[in-house]
N, C-alpha and C positions, 0 to 999 in steps of 0.2 A: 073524125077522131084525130087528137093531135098527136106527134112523134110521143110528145112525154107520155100522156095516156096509154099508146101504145105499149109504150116500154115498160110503163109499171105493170099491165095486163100480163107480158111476157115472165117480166119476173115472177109473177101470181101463178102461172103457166097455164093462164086463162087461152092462151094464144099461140095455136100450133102451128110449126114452122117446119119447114124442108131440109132435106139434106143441102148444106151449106152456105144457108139464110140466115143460123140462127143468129148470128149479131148485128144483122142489119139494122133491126129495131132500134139496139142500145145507140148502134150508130150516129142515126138520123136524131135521135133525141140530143147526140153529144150537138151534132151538126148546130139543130135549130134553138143553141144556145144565144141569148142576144147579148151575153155578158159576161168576162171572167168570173163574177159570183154567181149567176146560173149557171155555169161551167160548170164549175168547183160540185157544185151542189147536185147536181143532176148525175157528177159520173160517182158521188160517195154515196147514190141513192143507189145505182145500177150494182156498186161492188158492194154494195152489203147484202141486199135483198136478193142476188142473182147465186152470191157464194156463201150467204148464213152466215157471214160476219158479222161477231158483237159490236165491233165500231169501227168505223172509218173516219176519218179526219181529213180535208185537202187546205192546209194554209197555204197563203202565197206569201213571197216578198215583197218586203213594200220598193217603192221607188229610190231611197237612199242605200238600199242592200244592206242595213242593219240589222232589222227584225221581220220576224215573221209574225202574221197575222190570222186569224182566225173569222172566215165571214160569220156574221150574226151574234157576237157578242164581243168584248173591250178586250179580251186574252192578248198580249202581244209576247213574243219572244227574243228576247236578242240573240242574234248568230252567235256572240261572245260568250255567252254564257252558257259553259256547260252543265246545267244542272236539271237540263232537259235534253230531252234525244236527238232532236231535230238541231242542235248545232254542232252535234258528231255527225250525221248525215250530210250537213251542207260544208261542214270542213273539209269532213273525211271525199266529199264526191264520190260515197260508195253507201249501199243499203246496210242499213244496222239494225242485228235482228239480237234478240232478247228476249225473256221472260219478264212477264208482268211483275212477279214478284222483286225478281231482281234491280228491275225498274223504282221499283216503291224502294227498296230499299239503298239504292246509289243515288237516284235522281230527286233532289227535294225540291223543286222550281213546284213553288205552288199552284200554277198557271197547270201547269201536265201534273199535280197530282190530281187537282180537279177536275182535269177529264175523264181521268179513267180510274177514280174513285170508285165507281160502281161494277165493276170488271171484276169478274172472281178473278184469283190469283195466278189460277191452274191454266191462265191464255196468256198466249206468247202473241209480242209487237213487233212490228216490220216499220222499219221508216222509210221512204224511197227519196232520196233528191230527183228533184224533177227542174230540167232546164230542158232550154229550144233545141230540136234536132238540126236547125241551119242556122244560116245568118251566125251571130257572132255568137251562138247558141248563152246566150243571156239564159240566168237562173229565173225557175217561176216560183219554186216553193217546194213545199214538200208532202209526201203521200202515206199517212199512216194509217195501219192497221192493225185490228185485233182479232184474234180466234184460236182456235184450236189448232196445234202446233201441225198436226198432218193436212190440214185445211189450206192452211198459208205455204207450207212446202209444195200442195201439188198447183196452186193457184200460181206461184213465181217462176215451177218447170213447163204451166201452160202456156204454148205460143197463141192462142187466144191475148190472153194478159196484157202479153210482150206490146200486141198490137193496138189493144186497147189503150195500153198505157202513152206509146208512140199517137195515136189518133190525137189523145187528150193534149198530149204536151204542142202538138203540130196546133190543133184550136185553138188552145191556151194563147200560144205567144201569136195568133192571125188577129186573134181578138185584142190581146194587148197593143201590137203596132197600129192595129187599126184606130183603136182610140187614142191615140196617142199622135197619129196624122191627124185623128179630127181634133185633138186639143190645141195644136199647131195651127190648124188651118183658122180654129176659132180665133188663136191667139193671134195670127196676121191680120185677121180678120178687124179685131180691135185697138191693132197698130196702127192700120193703117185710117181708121175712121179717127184715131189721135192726132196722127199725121194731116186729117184733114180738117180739124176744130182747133182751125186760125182765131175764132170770134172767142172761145173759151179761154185758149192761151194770153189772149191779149188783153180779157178781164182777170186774171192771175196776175200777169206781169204788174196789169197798175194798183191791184191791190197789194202787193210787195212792195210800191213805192211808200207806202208808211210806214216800212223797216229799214228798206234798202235806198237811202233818202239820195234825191239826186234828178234832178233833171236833163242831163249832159246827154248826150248822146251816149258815151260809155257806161254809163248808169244805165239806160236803158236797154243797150245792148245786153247788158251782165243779168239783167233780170229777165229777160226773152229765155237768155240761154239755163238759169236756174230753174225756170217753168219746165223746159224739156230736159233737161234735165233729172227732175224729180217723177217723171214721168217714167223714166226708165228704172232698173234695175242696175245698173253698170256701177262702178266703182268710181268715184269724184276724187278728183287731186286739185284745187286749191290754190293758185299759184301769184303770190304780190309779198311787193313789203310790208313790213311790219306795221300794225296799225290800218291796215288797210279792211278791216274786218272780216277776215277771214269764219270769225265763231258764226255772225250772225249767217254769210251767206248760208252756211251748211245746216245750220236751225230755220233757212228759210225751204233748203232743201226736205230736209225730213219732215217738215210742215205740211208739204206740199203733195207730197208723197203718199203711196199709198200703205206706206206704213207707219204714217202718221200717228194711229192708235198706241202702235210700241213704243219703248222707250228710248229715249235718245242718251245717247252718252257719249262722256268727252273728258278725253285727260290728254292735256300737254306731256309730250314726250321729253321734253326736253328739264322742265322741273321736277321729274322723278329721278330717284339716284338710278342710276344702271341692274342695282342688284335687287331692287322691291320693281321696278318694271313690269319684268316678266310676271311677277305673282303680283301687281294688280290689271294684268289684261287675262291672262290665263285661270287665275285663281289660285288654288292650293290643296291637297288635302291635309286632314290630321295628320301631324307627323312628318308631313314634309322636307322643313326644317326646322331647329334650334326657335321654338316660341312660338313654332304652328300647332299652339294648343286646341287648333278647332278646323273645320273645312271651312274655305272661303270661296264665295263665285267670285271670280270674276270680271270685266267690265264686257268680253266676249259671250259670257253665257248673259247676263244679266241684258244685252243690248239682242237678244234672240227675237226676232220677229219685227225688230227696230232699226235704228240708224247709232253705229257708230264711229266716233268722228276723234281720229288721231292729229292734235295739231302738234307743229313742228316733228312730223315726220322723219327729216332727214336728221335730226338728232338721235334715231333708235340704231341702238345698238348691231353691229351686224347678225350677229346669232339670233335675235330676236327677228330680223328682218327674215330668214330663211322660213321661221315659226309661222309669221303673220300669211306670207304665203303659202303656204299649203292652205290658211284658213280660208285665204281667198279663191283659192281653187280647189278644193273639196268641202269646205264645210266642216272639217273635223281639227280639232286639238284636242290637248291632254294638259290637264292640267296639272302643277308640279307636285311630285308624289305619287299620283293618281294612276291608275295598272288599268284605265280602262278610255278608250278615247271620246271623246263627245260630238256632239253636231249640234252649229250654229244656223240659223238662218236669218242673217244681219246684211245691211246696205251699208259700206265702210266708205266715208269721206274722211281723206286726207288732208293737211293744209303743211304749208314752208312757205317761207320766205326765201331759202337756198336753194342757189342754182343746184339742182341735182344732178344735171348732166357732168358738171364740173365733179362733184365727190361721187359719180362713177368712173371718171376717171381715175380719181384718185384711191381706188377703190373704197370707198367710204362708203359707198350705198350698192344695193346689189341691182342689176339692168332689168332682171327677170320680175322684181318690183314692182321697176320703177313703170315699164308697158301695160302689166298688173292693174297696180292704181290709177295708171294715165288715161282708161277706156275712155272717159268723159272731162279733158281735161278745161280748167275755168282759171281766166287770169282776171285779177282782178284789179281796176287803172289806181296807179298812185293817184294823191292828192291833187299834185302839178299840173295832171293831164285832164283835170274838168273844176279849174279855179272857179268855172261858173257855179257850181253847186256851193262856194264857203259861204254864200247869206244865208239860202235855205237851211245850211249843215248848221249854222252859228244859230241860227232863230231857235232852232229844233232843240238843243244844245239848252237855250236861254233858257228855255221853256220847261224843260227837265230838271233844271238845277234850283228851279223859283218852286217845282212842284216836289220836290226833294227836302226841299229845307223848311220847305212854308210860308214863303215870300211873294210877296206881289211881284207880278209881271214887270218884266221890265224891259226897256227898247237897247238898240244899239244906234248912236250916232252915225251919221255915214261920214265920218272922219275916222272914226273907229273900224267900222267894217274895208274903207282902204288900207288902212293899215292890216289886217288880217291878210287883204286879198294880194296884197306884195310881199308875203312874207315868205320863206320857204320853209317844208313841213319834213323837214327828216323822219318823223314819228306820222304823218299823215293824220289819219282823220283822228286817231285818238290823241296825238298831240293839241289837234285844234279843240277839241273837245275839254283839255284840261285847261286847254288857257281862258276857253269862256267862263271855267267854274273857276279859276282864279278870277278872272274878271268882274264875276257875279257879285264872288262875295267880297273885291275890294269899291262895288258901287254901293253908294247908301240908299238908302231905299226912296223911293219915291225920283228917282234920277237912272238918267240913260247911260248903259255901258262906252264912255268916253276913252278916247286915245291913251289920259292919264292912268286908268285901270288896263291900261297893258303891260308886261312886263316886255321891256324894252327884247329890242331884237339880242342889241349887243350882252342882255342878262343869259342869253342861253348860246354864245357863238364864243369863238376862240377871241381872246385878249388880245390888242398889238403888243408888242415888245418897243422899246425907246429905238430900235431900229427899223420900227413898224412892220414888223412879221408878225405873222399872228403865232402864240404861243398858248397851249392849255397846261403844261405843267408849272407847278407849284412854285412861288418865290425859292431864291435861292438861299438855303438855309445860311448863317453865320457857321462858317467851319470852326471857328475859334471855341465858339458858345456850345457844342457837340461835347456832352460828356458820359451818352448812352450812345451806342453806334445802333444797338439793335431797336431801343428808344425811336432813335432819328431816323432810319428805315424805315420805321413804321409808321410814324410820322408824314413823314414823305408821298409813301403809298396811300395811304388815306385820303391825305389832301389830293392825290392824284387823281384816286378816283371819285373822289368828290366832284371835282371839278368836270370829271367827263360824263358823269352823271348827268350834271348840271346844263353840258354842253349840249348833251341830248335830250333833256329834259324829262328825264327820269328814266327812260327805255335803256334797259340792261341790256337786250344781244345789242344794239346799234353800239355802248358804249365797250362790253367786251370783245366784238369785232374789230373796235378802232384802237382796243388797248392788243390786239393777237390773241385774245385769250377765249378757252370755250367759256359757254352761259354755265355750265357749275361751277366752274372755277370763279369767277365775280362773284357770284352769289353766292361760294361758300368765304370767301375773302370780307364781303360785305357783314356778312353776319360774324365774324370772326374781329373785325375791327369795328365791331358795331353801329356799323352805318346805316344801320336798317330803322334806327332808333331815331336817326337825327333828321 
């Protein structure tokens, strides 16, 4: 006969017991529980049946300490929410005792009116927070009850109870650590067999070479290390100049990943104003502020279960930077307005092009960050340092541009392609990129991308001066011919930055770096002298 059998024969009081045997029974049933939900279930079988309680109830806490759960149907509770018992019990860390009635009428959480819906009025509820007697005594959940009010009084002053309840919490959390080693042990388990599927990694790596284009040895390095990479869970930081493709590596990450099914999201930090920022990573609620006529997610909840991927990083503001962290070490925000906090569960890829140690110095970025994002950091080689990959990059490029427009294929000269392979790429791979789609469309169809369809080196490099220095600001106006100062200012500025525009071949941080100035400030000067247009 088994412990459980046992023990419900006892409660029936089919089964006579000795002086000071009689909870051995309930015991051994608690015992040869194999599971925190036979736990649960077997000691709210023993306290109802053994003390003529109308209900009993044993939820537990889930793993994030938010809510409480209910085994055998979808009920969840949040701690937060008082409008059931059990988050004055796990606040309060003390038993909350009441009347059913009382109950129905303060507590309207639909979830607990549905339990105890069928409960005459005239029984009084007990709730018990229940956590570990040792160890960091970690909460399990909670212990509710129903019955007749002198039922539950002499059932709380029984040292019987006291013991039982101790027994339960002591199994509870053996059985919790223990599965919990064995989900560990699984988990190394299938680390380490990752760790040893060399032959899998290195059919990824070369199926990435059809995104991540490049035969260089650093090409191939950079894609070894985005396989392991996306293998893990860690947070990616991103790290090269400009143009160096930072979007794709991180879409090749989340690709790869095993939460590839989620969504991917991505917003440049640095072309959002400073003050919509925060409300499009966090969200909003109604009311928030001046125009938040509605609730918004966003890009943190909406990327849940996904990969989100912050580029130019080192451009977010510092208050914001404090925010992003906690999301990355708890899981939780709040969204602006909002009176209640959330939980994320996102893989967050970072990218910059700035030295970030330099603007922790400065204090411009926070350190605690910056280790943060750095768990799995990835650089990625400028242009210069794998010149061999610009035929493959330029074909790839050609290829794109003919399938884009609707054009026949067309070759490049190898008088052409030296000249590309001497050239130097401020802008890297997306600079080379633009100049094959100028190139494209100044060949005529049916003819190979020649020397002529290049636009000269000296069309994007500083000007000599008649004393052969090289110079990129504007001729020097006639002072005489000035009959608007603020006219000529502007004037001036224009052309100015026209030309460093031009210098950089259209790349705005390289051109507002070179002028001192941050990327809002060009691009709100740009749209304000309507350079955006020309």
């Amino acid at each position: 006969m088994t412990a459980k059998a046992i023990d419900m024969r006892w409660c029936e009081g089919d089964l006579p017991t000795g002086p000071g045997l009689g909870g051995m029974a309930r015991a051994l049933a608690l015992v040869e529980s194999a599971s925190p939900a036979e736990l649960r279930g077997c000691a709210s079988d023993i306290l109802q049946a053994s003390h003529g309680l109308a209900w009993v109830a044993c939820l537990y806490l889930d793993g994030s300490g938010r809510w409480l759960g209910s085994d055998g149907d979808d009920l969840r509770f949040d701690c937060d929410d008082f409008r059931h018992p059990y988050a004055h019990a796990i606040r309060q860390d003390k038993p909350l005792r009441l009347g059913l009635l009382e109950a129905r009428s303060r507590l309207d959480h639909p979830g607990f009116q549905g339990q105890v819906a069928e409960l005459p009025s005239s029984l009084q509820l007990i709730v018990r927070p229940l956590r570990a007697l040792d160890g960091k005594r970690e909460w399990l959940g909670a212990l509710a009850m129903g019955g007749e009010g002198d039922v539950l009084a002499r059932l709380e002053e029984d040292p019987e109870f006291s013991a039982f309840e101790a027994l339960l919490c002591r199994l509870w959390a053996g059985l919790t650590r223990h599965l919990g080693e064995r989900q560990r042990e699984a988990n190394l388990r299938r680390s380490l067999a990752q760790l040893n599927d060399g032959a899998r990694r290195q059919a990824l790596a070369e199926r990435l070479a059809g995104d991540l284009l490049g035969g260089s040895s650093a090409m191939q390095a950079l894609r070894s290390q985005v396989v392991r990479a996306a293998e893990t869970n860690l947070a990616v930081l991103l790290q090269g100049e400009t143009g160096t493709g930072k979007d794709r590596v991180a879409r090749a990450i989340h690709r790869l990943s095993s939460r590839r099914e989620g969504a991917f999201m991505a917003i440049n930090c640095a072309a959002i104003p400073e003050s919509l920022l925060e409300s499009e990573l966090f969200g909003h609620a109604k009311g928030a502020f001046s125009g938040a006529d509605r609730a918004r997610e966003g890009l943190i909840s909406q990327a849940d279960g996904g990969t989100l991927f912050l580029d130019e990083i080192g451009d977010m503001p510092l208050p914001l930077q404090a925010k992003l962290l906690r999301v990355l070490e708890s899981g939780r925000y709040r969204p602006l307005g909002a009176s209640e906090e959330r939980r994320a569960d996102l893989r967050l890829v970072a990218a910059t092009h700035q030295p970030l140690r330099e603007r922790i110095r400065d204090q411009r970025f926070r350190a605690d960050l910056y280790y943060r994002l750095g768990q799995f950091p990835l650089s990625l080689p400028p242009l210069r340092e794998r010149s061999g990959d610009i035929a493959e990059l330029a074909a790839a490029f050609v290829t794109d541009f003919c399938a884009r427009e609707g054009r026949e294929e067309v070759g490049i000269t190898p008088a052409a392609l030296r000249l590309l392979r001497e050239r130097d790429y401020p802008g890297n791979v997306r600079e080379l990129r633009n100049l094959i789609d100028y190139a494209c469309a100044m060949t005529r169809p049916g003819e190979d991308i020649s020397p002529a369809a290049l636009p000269a080196q000296a069309d994007v490099e500083a000007q000599p001066d008649d004393d052969g220095s090289a110079s990129t600001a504007p001729a020097k106006a006639n002072v005489e011919s000035v009959k608007d100062l603020r006219r000529a200012l502007r004037d001036y500025e224009a052309e100015l930055i026209r030309q460093r525009l031009l210098l950089f071949g259209g790349n705005r941080a390289l051109a507002a770096e070179s002028l001192g100035l941050p990327k809002r400030t060009l691009a709100h000067k740009c749209r304000q002298l309507e350079l955006d247009a020309k």
